[in-house]
RODO-2510 file (C-alpha; in nm, 4 decimals, decimal comma):
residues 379
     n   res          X          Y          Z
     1     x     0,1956     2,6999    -3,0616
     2     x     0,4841     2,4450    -3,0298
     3     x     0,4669     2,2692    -2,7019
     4     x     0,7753     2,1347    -2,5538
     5     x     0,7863     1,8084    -2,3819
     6     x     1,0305     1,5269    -2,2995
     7     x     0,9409     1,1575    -2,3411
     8     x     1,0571     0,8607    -2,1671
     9     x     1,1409     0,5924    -2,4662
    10     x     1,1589     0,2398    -2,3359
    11     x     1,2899    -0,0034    -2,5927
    12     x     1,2648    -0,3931    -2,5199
    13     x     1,4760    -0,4902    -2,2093
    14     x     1,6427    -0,1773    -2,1926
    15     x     1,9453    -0,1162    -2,0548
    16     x     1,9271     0,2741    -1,9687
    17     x     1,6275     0,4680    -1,9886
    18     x     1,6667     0,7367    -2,2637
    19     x     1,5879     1,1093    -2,2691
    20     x     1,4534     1,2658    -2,6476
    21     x     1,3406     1,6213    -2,6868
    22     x     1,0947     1,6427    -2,8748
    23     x     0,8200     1,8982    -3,0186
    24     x     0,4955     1,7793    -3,0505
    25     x     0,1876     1,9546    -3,2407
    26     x    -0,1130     1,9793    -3,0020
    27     x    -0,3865     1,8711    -3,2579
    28     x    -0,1394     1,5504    -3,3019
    29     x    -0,3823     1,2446    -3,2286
    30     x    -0,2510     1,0662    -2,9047
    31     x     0,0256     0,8219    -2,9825
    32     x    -0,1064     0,4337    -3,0088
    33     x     0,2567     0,3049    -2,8574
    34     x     0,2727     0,0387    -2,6662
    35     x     0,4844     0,2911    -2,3923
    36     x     0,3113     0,5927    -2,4494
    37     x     0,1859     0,5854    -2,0698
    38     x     0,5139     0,6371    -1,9639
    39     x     0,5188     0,9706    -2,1327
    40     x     0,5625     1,3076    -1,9147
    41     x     0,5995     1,6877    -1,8938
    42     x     0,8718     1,8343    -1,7324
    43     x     0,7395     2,1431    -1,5295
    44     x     0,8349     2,5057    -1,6998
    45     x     0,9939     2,7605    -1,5291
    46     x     0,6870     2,8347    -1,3346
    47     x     0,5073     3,2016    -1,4555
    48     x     0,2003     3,0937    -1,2602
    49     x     0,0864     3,4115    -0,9437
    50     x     0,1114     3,3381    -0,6349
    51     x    -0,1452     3,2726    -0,3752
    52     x    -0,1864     3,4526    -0,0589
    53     x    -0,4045     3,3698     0,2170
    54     x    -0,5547     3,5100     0,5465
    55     x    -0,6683     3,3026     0,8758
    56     x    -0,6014     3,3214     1,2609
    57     x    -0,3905     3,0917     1,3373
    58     x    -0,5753     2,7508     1,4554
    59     x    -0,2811     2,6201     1,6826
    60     x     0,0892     2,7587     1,8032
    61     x     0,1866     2,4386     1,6062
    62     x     0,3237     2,6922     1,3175
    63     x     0,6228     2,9367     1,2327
    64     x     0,6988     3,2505     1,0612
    65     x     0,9155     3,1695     0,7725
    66     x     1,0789     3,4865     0,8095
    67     x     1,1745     3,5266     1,2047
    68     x     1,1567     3,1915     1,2656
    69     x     0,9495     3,3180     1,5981
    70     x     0,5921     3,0780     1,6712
    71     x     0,2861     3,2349     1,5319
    72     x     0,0212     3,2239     1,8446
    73     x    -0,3189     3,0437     1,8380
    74     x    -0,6085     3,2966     1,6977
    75     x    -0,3107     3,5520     1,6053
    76     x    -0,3720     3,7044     1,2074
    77     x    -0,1202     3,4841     0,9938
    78     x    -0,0719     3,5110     0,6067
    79     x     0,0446     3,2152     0,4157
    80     x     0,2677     3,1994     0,0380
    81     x     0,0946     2,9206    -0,1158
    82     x     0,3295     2,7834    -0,4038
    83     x     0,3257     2,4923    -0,6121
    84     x     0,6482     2,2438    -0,5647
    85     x     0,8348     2,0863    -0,8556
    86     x     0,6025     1,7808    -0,8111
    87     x     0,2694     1,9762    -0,8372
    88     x     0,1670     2,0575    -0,4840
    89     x     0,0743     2,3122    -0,3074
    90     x     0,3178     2,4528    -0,0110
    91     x     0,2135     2,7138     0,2274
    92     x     0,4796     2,9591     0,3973
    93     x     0,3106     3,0777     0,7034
    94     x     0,3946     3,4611     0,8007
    95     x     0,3279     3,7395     1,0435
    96     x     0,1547     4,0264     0,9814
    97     x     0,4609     4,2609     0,9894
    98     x     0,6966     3,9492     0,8633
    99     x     0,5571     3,9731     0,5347
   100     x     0,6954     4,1286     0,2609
   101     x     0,5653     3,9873    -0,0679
   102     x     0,3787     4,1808    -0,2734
   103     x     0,0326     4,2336    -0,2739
   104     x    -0,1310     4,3711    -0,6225
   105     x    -0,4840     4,3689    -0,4715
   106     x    -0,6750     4,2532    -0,1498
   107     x    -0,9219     4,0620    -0,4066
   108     x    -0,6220     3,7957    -0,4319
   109     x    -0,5753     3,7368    -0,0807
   110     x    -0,7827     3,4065     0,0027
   111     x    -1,0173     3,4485     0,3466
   112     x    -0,9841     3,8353     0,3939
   113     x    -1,3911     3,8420     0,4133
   114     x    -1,3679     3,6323     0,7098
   115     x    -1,1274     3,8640     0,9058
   116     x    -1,2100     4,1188     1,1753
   117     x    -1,2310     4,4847     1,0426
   118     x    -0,9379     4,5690     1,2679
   119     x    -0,7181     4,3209     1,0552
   120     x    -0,8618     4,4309     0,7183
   121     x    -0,7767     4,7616     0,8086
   122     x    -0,3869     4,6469     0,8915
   123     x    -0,3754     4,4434     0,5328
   124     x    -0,5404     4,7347     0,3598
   125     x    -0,2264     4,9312     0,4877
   126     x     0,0282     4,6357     0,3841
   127     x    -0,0975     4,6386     0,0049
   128     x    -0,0375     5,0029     0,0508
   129     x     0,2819     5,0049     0,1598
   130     x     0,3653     4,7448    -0,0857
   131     x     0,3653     4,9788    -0,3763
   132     x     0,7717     5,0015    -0,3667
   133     x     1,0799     4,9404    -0,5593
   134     x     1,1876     4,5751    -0,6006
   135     x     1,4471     4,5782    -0,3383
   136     x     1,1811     4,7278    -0,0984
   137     x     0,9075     4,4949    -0,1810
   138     x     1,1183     4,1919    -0,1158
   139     x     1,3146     4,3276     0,1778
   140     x     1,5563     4,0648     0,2245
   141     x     1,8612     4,0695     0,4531
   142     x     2,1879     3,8658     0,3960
   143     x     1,9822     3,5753     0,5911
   144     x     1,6916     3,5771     0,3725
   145     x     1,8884     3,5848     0,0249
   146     x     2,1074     3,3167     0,1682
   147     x     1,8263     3,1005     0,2128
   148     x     1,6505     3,1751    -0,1545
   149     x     2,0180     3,0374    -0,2904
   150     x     1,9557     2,7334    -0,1126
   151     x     1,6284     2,6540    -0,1974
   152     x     1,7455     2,7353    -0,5865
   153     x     2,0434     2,5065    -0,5747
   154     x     1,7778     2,2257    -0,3934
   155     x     1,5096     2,2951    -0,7090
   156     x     1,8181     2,2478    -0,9297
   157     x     1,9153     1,9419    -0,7330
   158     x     1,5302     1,7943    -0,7496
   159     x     1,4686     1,8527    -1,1433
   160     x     1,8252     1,6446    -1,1456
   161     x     1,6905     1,3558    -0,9476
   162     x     1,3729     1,3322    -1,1249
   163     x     1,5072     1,2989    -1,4650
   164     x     1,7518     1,0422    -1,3759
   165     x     1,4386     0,8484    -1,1897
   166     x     1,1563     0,9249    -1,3974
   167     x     1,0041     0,5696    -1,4863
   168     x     0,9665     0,5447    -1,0623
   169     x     0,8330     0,9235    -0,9736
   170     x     0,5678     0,8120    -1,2463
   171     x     0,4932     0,5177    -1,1559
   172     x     0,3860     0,6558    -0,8016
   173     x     0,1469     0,8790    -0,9133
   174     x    -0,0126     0,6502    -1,2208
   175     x     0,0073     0,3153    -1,1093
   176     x    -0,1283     0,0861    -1,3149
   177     x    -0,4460    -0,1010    -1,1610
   178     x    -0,6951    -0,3505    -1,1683
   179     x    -0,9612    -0,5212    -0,9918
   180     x    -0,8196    -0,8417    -1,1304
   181     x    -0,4960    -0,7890    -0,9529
   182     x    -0,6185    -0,7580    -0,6147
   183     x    -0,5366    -1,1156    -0,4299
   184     x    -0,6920    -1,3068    -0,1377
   185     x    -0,3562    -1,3886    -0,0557
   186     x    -0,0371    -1,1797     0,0396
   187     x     0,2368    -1,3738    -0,1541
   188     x     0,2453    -1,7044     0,0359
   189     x     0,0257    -1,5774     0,3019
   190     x    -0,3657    -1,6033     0,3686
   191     x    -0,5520    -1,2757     0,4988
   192     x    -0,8280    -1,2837     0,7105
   193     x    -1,1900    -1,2417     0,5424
   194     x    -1,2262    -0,8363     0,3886
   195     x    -0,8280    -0,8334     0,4178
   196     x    -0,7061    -0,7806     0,0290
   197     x    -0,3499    -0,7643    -0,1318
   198     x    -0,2062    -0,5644    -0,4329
   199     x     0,1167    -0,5884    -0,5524
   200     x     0,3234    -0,5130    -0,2159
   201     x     0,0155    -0,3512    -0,0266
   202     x    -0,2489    -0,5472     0,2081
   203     x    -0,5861    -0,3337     0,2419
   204     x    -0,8820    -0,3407     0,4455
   205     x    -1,1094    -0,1521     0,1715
   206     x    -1,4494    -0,1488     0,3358
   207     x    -1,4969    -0,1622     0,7010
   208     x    -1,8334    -0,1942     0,8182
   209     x    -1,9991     0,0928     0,8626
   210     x    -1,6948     0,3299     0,6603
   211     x    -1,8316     0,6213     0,4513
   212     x    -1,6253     0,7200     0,1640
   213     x    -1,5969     1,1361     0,2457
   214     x    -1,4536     1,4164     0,0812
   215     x    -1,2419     1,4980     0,4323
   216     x    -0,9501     1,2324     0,5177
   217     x    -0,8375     1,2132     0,8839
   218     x    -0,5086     0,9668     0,8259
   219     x    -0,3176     0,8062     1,0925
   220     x    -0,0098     0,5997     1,0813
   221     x    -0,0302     0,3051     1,3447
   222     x     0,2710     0,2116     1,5402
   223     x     0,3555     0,5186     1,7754
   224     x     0,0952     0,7168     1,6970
   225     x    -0,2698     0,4937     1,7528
   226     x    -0,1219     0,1865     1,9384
   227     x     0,1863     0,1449     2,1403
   228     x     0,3820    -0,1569     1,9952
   229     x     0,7095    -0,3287     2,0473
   230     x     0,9440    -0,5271     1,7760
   231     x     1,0388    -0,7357     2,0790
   232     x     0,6699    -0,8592     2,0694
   233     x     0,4277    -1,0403     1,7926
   234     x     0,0777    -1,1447     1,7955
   235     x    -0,2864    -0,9563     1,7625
   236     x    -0,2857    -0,8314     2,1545
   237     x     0,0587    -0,7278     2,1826
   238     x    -0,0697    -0,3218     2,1727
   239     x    -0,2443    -0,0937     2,4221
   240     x    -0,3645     0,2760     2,3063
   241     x    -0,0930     0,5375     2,2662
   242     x    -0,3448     0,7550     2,4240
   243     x    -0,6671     0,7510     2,5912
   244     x    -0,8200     1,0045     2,4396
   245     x    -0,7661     0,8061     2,1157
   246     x    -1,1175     0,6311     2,1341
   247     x    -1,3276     0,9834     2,1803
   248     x    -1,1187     1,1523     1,9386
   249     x    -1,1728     0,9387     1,6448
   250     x    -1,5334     0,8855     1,7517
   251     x    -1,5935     1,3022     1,7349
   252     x    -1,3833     1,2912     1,3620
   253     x    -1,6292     1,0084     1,2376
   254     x    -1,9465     1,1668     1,3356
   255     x    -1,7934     1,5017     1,1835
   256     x    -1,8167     1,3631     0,8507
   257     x    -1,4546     1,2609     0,8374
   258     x    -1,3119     0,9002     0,6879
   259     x    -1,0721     0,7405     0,9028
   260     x    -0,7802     0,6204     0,7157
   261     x    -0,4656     0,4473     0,8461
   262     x    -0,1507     0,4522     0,6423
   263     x     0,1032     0,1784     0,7719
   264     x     0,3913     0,0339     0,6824
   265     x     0,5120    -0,3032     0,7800
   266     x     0,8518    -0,4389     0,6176
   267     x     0,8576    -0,7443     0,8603
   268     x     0,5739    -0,8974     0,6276
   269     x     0,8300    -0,9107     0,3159
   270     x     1,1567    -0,9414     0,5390
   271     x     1,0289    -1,2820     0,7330
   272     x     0,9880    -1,4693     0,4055
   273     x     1,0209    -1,8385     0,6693
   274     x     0,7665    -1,6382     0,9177
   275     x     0,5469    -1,4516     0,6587
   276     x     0,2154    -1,5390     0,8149
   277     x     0,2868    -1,4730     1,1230
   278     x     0,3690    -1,0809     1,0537
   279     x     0,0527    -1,0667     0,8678
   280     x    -0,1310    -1,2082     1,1250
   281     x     0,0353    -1,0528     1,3949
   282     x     0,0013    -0,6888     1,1943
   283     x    -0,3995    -0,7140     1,1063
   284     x    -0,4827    -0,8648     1,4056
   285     x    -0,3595    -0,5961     1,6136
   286     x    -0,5264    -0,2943     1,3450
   287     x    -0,8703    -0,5295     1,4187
   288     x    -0,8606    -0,5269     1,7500
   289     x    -0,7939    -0,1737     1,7630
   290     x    -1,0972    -0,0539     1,5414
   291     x    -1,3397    -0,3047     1,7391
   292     x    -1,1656    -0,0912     2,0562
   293     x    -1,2430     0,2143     1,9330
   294     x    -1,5328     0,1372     1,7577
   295     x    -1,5023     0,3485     1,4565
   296     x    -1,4905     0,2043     1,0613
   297     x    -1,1831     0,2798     0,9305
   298     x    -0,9944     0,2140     0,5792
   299     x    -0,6413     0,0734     0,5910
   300     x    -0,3383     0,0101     0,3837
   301     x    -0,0544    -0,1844     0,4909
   302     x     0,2772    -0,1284     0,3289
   303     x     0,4657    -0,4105     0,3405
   304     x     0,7703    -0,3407     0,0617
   305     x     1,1205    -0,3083     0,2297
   306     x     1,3003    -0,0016     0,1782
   307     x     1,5327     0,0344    -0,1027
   308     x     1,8970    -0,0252    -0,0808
   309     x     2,1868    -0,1665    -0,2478
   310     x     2,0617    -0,0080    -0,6032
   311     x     1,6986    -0,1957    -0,5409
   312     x     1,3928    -0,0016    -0,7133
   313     x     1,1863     0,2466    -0,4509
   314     x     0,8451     0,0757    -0,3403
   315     x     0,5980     0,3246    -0,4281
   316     x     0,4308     0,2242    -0,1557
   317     x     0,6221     0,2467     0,1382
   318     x     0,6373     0,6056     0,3296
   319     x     0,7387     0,8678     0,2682
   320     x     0,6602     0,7683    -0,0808
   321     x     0,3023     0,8656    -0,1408
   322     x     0,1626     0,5899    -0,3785
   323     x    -0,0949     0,4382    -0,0919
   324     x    -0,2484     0,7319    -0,0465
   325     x    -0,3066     0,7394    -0,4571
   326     x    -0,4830     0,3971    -0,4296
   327     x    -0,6825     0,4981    -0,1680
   328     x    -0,8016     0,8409    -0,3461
   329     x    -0,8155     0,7145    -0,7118
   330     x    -0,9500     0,3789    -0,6687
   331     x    -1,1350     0,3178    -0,2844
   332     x    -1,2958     0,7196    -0,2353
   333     x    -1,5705     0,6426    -0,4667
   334     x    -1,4457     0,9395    -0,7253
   335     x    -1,5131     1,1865    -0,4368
   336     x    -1,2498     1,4848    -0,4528
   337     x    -1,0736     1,5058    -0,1349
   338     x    -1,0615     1,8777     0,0437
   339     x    -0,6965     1,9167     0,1150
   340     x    -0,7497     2,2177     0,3131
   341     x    -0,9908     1,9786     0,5959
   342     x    -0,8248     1,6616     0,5414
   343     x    -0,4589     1,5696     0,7727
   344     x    -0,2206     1,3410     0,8793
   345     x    -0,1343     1,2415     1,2057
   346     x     0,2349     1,0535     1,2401
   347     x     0,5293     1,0175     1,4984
   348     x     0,7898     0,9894     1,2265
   349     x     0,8512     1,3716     1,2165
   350     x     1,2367     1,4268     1,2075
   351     x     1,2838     1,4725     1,5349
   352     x     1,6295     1,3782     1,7455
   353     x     1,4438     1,0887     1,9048
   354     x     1,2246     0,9912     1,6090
   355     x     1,3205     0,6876     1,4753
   356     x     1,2610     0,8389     1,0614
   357     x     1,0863     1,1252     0,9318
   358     x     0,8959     0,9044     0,6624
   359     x     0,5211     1,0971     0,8248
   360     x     0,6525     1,4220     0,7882
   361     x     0,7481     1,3199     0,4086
   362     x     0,4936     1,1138     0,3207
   363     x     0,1932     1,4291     0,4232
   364     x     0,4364     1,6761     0,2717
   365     x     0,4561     1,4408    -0,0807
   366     x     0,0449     1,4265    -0,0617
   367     x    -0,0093     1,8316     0,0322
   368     x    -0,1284     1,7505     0,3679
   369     x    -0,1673     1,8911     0,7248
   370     x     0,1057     1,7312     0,9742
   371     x     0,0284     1,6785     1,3273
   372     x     0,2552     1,4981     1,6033
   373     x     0,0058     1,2383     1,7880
   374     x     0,1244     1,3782     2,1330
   375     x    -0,0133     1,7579     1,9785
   376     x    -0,3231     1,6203     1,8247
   377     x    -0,4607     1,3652     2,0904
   378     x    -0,3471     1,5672     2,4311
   379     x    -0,4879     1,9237     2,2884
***
């Protein structure tokens, strides 16, 4: 069987990265050249089934794709897992009587064991209702087809963008690294002692007392943990976004959780004459708020600008998702991470008063939980 795959062909100091087609045999030995890392699959059309799965809703946090309408805290939801262009898993949350996908047998729907009998009872009725024409089982209105146009025309859009950038969606998600290239120093500036750099990232890798876990409970910083101001520099200029904060963090860490904050920080590169003073000013406030709240924690610092006038994208910087790579490849110890337990907490959500929605991106990029700090840390 012929597999078909495009590779990305880099020839010295290229000018414009070229596209070949080309079929490759799959006992073929792996190819020795020099480039050959850069090599990737396109996605096929996707023929993979669908996932379906059953829970009570944990929060009023969600919505039913269909009516739009909130689904209620403990109320029976079922979710449309599918797998995005870039490999990870989305879930379309639904109610009961909203859903209209088919269901071939109750054995494929995730978490029906753990419902009550009442609400077996109601999805042993929807998989036998299901049994219908096409038209029936999909049930769409004008609305509904409307929307499936849309997100076709956005999946055509996406598998445009990625070919034209595929040297920088690959280097997110395999970038090359090395204990040799971590530095004590952040360009021209000096980090305090456990404080590490690579390439446009400073890390704190090992906090005392951190446990490397296979549940990740990631913050960002500014906004969400500490209230800051860009009028104002230095290690104390913070107080606590909120006072539960402390107790919260406390509970996650003796849960079994690892405490992760994802930051980023484009003053460090942008005051090249006042470089140490950002770094200074940016760990020493992250230092004093772990010895506040008195819970190890792992952080990464993104401190890349973002990309204009034609510049390359940082991999780094949120909402791309490359610090969250280093931190599971490289700093987790080789433990898989549980994507269903593990979150994100950020105030960059999209909002009309949010200042970005690089959170909402960057935990949608990874496959992760979102939570607003104001929902997670007043609830």
């Amino acid at each position: 069987m012929l597999k078909l795959s495009f590779i990305l062909t880099v020839p010295n100091k290229p000018k414009t990265p070229l596209l070949f087609c080309h079929f490759s045999k799959p006992e073929s030995p792996k190819s020795s050249n020099l480039f050959s890392h850069f090599s990737f699959h396109f996605w096929e059309k996707r023929n993979m089934s669908t996932k379906i799965v059953a829970e009570y809703a944990k929060s009023g946090r969600s919505s039913c794709k269909k009516c739009g309408k909130t689904i209620t805290a403990q109320a029976l939801r079922l979710g449309l897992v599918t797998r995005d262009a870039r490999g990870f898993d989305m879930t379309k949350w639904h109610h009961l009587d909203c859903f209209h996908e088919k269901i071939d047998s109750l054995d494929v729907i995730k978490g029906f064991d753990s419902l009550k009998g009442v609400d077996q009872e109601a999805l042993k009725k929807l998989a036998d209702g299901s049994i219908k024409s096409p038209k029936q089982l999909r049930g769409k209105d004008d609305e509904e087809e409307r929307e499936q146009e849309e997100e076709t025309e956005s999946e055509k859009s996406n598998t445009k963008k990625i070919k034209l950038s595929a040297p920088d969606e690959k280097a997110q998600f395999d970038i090359a690294f090395s204990v040799s290239d971590i530095k004590d120093k952040y360009k021209d500036a000096a980090l305090e002692p456990k404080w590490k750099a690579f390439q446009t990232i400073i890390f704190l890798e090992r906090d005392d007392g951190l446990h490397d876990s296979g549940k990740i409970a990631a913050f960002d910083f500014d906004g969400c943990l500490a209230k800051t101001s860009l009028k104002r520099v230095g290690a104390d200029a913070w107080s606590l976004m909120y006072p539960s904060i402390p107790e919260k963090l406390q509970s996650l860490y003796e849960e079994g959780f690892k405490l992760v904050i994802f930051t980023n920080e484009s003053n460090i590169d942008r005051w090249k004459n006042k470089r140490q003073v950002a770094v200074d000013s940016k760990i020493g406030r992250i230092t004093n708020f772990i010895n506040k709240v008195k819970v190890p924690m792992q952080v990464f610092i993104a401190c890349g600008i973002s990309s204009s006038g034609g510049k390359a994208v940082d991999p780094f910087r949120k909402p791309k998702p490359g610090m969250w790579h280093i931190m599971e490849k490289h700093f987790n110890s080789g433990i898989p991470i549980d994507m269903d337990q593990s979150f994100y907490v950020g105030d960059a959500a999209g909002r009309p008063n949010d200042h970005s929605d690089a959170d909402i991106k960057f935990a949608q990029a990874v496959g992760l939980k979102f939570y607003v700090p104001e929902d997670y840390f007043r609830s």
